[in-house]
C-alpha positions in Angstrom: -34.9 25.3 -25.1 -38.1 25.1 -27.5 -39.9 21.7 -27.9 -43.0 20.0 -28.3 -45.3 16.9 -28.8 -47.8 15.8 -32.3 -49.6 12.9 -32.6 -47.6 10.3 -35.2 -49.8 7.2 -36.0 -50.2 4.8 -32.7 -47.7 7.3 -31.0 -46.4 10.7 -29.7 -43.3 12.3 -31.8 -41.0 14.8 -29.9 -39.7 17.2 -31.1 -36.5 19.5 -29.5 -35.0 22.6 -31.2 -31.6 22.1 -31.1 -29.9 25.4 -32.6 -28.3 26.3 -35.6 -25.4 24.1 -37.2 -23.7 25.3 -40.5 -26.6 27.8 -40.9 -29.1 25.1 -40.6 -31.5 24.8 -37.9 -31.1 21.4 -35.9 -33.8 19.6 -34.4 -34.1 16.1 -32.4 -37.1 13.9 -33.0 -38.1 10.6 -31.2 -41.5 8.7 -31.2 -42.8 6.7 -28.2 -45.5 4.6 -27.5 -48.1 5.3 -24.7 -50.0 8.3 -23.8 -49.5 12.3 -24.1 -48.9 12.6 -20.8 -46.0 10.1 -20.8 -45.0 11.5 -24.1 -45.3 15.3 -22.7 -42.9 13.6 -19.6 -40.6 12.4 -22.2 -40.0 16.0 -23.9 -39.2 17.0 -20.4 -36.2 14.9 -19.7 -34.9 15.4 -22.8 -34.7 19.2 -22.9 -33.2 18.9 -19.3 -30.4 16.5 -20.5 -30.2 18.9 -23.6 -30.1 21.9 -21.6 -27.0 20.5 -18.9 -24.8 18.6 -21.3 -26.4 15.1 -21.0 -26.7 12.5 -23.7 -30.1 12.9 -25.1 -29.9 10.0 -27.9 -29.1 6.8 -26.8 -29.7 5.4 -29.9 -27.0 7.0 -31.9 -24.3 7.0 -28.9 -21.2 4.5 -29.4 -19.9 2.0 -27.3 -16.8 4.5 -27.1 -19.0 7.2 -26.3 -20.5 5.8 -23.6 -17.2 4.9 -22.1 -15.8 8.1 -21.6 -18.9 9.5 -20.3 -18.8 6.6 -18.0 -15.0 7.3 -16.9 -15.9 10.6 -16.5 -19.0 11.0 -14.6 -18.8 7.6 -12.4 -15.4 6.2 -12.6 -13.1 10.2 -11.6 -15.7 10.1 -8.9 -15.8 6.9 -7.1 -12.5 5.3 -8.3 -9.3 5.2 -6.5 -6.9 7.7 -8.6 -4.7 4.4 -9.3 -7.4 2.3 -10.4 -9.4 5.3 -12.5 -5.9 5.8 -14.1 -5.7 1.7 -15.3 -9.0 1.9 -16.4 -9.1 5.0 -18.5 -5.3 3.1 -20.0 -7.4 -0.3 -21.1 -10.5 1.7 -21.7 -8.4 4.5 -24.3 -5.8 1.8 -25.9 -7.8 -1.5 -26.0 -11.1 -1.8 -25.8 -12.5 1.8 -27.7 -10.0 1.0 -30.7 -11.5 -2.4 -30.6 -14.9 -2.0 -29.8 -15.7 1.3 -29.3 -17.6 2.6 -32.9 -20.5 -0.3 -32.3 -23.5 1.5 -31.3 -24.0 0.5 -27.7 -27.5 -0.4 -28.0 -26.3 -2.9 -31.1 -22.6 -4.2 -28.6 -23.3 -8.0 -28.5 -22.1 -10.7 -26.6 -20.7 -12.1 -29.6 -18.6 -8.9 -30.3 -17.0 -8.7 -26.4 -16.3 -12.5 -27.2 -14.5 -11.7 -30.2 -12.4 -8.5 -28.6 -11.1 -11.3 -25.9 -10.0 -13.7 -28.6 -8.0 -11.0 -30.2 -6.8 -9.5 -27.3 -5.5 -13.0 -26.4 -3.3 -13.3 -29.5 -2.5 -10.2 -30.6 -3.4 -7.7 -28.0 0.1 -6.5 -26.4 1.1 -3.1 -27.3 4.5 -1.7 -26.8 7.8 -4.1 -27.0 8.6 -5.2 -23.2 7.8 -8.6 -24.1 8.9 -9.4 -27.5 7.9 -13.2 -27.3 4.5 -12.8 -26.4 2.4 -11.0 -28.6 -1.0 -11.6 -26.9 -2.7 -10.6 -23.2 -2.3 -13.2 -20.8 -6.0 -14.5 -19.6 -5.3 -12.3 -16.6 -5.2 -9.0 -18.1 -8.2 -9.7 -20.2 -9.8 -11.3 -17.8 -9.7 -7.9 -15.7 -10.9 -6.0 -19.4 -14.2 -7.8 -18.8 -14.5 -6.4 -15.6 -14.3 -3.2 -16.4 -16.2 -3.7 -19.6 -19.2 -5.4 -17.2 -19.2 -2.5 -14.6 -19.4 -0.1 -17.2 -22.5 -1.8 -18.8 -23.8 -2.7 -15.4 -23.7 1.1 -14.8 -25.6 1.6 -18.0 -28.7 -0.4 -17.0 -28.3 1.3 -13.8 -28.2 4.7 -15.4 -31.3 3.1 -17.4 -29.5 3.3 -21.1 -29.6 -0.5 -21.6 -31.8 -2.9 -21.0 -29.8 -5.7 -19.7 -25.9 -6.0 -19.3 -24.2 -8.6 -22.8 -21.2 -8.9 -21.0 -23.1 -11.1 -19.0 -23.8 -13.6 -22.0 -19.5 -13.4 -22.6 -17.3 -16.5 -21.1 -13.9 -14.7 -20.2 -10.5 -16.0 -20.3 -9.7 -18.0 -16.5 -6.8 -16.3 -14.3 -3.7 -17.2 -14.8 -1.6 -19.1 -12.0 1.3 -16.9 -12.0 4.2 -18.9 -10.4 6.3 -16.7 -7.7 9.5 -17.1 -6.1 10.0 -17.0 -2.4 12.9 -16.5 0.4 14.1 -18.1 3.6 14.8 -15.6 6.3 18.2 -16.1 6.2 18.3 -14.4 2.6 15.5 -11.8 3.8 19.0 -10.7 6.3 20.9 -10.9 3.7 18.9 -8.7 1.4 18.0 -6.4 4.5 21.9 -5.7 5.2 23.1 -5.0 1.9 20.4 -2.6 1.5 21.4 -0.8 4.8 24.8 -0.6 3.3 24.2 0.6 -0.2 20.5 2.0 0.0 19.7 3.1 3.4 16.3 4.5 1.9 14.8 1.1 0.9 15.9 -1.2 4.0 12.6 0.2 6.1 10.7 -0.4 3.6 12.2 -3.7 2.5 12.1 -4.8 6.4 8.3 -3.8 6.7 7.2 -5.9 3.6 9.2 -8.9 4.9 8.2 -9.3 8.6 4.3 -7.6 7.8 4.0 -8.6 4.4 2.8 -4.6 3.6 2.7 -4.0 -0.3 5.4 -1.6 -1.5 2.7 1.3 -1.6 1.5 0.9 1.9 4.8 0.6 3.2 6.4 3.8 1.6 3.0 5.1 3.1 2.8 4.7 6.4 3.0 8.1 9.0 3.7 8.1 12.5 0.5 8.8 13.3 -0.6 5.0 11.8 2.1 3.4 13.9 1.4 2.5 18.1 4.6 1.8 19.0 3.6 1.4 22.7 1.2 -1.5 21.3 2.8 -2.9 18.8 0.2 -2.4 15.6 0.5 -0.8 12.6 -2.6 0.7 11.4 -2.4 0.5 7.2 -4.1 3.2 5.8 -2.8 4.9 3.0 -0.4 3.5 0.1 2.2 6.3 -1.5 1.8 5.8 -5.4 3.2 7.8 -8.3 0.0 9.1 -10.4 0.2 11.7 -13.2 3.9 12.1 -12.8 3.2 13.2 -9.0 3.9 11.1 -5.7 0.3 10.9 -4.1 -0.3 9.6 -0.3 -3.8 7.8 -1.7 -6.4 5.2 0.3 -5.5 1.4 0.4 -6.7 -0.8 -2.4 -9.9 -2.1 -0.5 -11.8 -1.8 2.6 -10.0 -4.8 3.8 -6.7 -3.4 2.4 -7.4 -1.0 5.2 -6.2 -2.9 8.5 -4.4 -3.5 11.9 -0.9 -6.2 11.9 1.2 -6.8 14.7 4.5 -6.2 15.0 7.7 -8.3 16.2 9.8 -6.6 18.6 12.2 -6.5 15.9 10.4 -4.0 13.9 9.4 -1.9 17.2 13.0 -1.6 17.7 13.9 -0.4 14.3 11.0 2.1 14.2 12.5 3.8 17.1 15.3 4.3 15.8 14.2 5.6 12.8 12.2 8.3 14.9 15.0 9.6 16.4 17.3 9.8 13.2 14.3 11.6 12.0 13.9 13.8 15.0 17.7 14.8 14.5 17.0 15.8 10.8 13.6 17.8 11.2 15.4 20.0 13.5 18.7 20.3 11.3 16.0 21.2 8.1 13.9 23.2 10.1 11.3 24.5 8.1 12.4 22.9 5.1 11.4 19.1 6.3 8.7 17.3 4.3 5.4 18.0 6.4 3.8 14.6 5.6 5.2 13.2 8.9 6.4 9.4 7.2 8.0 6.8 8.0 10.2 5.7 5.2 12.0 9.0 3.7 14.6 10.7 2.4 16.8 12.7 5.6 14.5 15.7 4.4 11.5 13.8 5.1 10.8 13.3 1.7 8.8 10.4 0.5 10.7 7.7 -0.8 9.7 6.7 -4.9 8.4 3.6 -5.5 10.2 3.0 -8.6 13.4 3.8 -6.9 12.7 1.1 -4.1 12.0 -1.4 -7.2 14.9 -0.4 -8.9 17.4 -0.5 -6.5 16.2 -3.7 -5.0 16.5 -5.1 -8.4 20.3 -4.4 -8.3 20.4 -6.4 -5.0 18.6 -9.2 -6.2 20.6 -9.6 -9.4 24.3 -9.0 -7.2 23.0 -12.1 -5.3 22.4 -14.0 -8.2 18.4 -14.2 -7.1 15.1 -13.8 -9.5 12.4 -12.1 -7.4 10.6 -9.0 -7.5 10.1 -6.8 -4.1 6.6 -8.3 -4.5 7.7 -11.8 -3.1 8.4 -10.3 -0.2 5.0 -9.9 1.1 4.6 -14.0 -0.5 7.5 -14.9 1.6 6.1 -13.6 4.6 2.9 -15.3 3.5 4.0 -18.9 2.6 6.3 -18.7 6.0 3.6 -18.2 8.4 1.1 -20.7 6.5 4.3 -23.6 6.5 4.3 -22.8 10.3 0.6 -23.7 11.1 -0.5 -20.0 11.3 -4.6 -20.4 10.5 -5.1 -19.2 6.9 -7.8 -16.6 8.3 -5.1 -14.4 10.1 -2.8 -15.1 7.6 -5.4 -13.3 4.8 -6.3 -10.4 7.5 -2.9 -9.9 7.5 -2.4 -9.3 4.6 -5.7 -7.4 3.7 -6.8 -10.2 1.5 -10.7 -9.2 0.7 -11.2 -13.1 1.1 -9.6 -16.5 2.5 -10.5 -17.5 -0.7 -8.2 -15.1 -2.0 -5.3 -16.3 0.5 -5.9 -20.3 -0.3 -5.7 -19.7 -4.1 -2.8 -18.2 -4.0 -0.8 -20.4 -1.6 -1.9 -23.2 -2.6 1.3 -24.5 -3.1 2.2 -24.8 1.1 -1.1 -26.5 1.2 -0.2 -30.4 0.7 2.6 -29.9 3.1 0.0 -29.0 5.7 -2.1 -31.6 4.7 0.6 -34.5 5.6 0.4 -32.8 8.7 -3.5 -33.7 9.2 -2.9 -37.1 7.8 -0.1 -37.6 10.7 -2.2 -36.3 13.4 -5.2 -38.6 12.7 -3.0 -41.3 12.6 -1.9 -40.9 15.7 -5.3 -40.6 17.3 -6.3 -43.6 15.8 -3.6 -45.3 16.9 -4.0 -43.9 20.5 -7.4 -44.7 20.7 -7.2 -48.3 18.9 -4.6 -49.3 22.2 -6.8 -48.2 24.7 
């Protein structure tokens, strides 16, 4: 790669052969301020990034350009395959078709602000809600954090200056309302899948007495489980990525942690290791090597769309209107309506926060509160005698 330095006015211009285009010879030219050393520098790095594929000319690169460079080289690498795979969906249908031809030294505040109000209208694509033709303040709110960690990585990366999303006011999250379930339902539920869909009652049973998301509970291996104990050790999460059912990470570092168990779950975990046991030796060499918990009698893994699906048809024969979801909030708003500290009640559940916990049952709160009001009462009142 051929390249060199001449003295332009106050400055140093570079200059890079490039190669031939169309016949044409192709060069790259940039002036900087400062000295010929810092100028002769300069040249350097930019025949390197030349020379190994790297974006030489920040100046001309789009916002859109930058993003999949950014997908490519920081988020395939450091993401969670689930969470790369959402991002490169908002990042490919919303926000390059929006946003993406600005250059990214010329994206402004003003432009992100914009996107947001659009996507908040008119931003839905596809038809599975017909009524509502805009985002709700959730979903974009969660485009501005990708849009923000992607800039943030471009100052880091020393493209940018500064990071504009942090001049943009996002949308609040929405308080999405859920539906809950006594335990006598949860049995209810539990036994008609036993019946009709053996392959989901383990699973259905672990979200409901553990309050494990549907991913860590079709993800859990033997090896995770101390039944001599009593704890579950969540790990992994089995997810459905590319077309292909992947045993990946947990969502978080919190996401990664220890719950008890009843005796009730002990019990049923037995025997499901000896059904097991009875089936690897019938399939021999043919049972699934994974070594999980909830499978098919081959020791397949169980889909998670299936489990959805077919807990759908149990809801709806019940005349109920709750996903498999509001399991793990059922098991939640139980423990919190009987006194259980908020703290273990967000470990539990592998909250990253308490704040995270409080927000979202909020709603078992006042209840508790009466509680408080009752007690200190009664010490006044015990104290006042005396």
């Amino acid at each position: 790669m051929k390249g060199h330095i001449r003295k332009r006015g106050k400055g140093w211009q570079i200059i890079v052969y490039l190669g031939n285009e169309n016949g044409k010879k192709k060069y790259f030219y940039k002036t900087i301020r400062g000295t010929k050393g810092e100028a002769k520098k300069a040249l350097k790095d930019i025949i390197y990034q030349v020379e190994n594929g790297l974006p030489y000319d920040y100046s001309k690169m789009t916002f859109g350009e930058y993003l999949k460079i950014w997908l490519q080289d920081y988020c395939a690498v450091k993401l969670a395959p689930s969470t790369y795979k959402r991002y490169k969906q908002i990042i490919e249908l919303h926000i390059i078709p929006e946003l993406g031809k600005i250059k990214l030294k010329k994206l402004h505040p003003l432009n992100i602000q914009r996107y947001y109000k659009k996507a908040l209208a008119s931003g839905r694509i596809g038809l599975k809600n017909k009524e509502r033709k805009g985002l709700s303040p959730t979903t974009v709110l969660y485009h501005h954090r990708v849009i923000h960690k992607a800039l943030a990585q471009a100052v880091r990366w020393q493209i940018l200056d500064k990071n504009v999303a942090d001049g943009v006011e996002p949308p609040k999250k929405e308080h999405v309302e859920f539906e809950t379930i006594d335990i006598e339902t949860f049995i209810k539920i539990l036994n008609i899948a036993r019946e009709k869909y053996p392959a989901i009652a383990l699973p259905i049973l672990l979200a409901g007495v553990t309050g494990m998301r549907r991913g860590e509970a079709l993800g859990l291996r033997w090896e995770d489980v101390d039944l001599e104990n009593g704890r579950i050790y969540i790990t992994h999460q089995l997810q459905r990525i590319d077309g292909t059912l992947r045993l990946t990470t947990t969502k978080t570092k919190r996401s990664n942690r220890p719950n008890a168990m009843p005796e009730f779950l002990i019990k049923e975990l037995k025997r499901q290791k000896v059904e097991q046991n009875k089936n690897r030796l019938l399939s021999r060499k043919k049972y699934n090597p994974l070594n999980l918990i909830c499978t098919w009698e081959d020791g397949r893994p169980v889909d998670p769309d299936y489990v959805t699906k077919k807990f759908h048809n149990i809801i709806k024969s019940l005349g109920l209107n709750i996903r498999f979801h509001d399991l793990r909030h059922s098991f939640a708003t139980l423990l919190l309506s009987k006194k259980i500290h908020p703290k273990i009640v967000s470990e539990m559940l592998g909250h990253s926060s308490i704040g995270i916990t409080l927000d979202t049952y909020s709603h078992v709160l006042p209840s508790m509160q009466d509680e408080v009001v009752k007690m200190i009462d009664v010490e006044i009142e015990k104290h006042t005698k005396n």
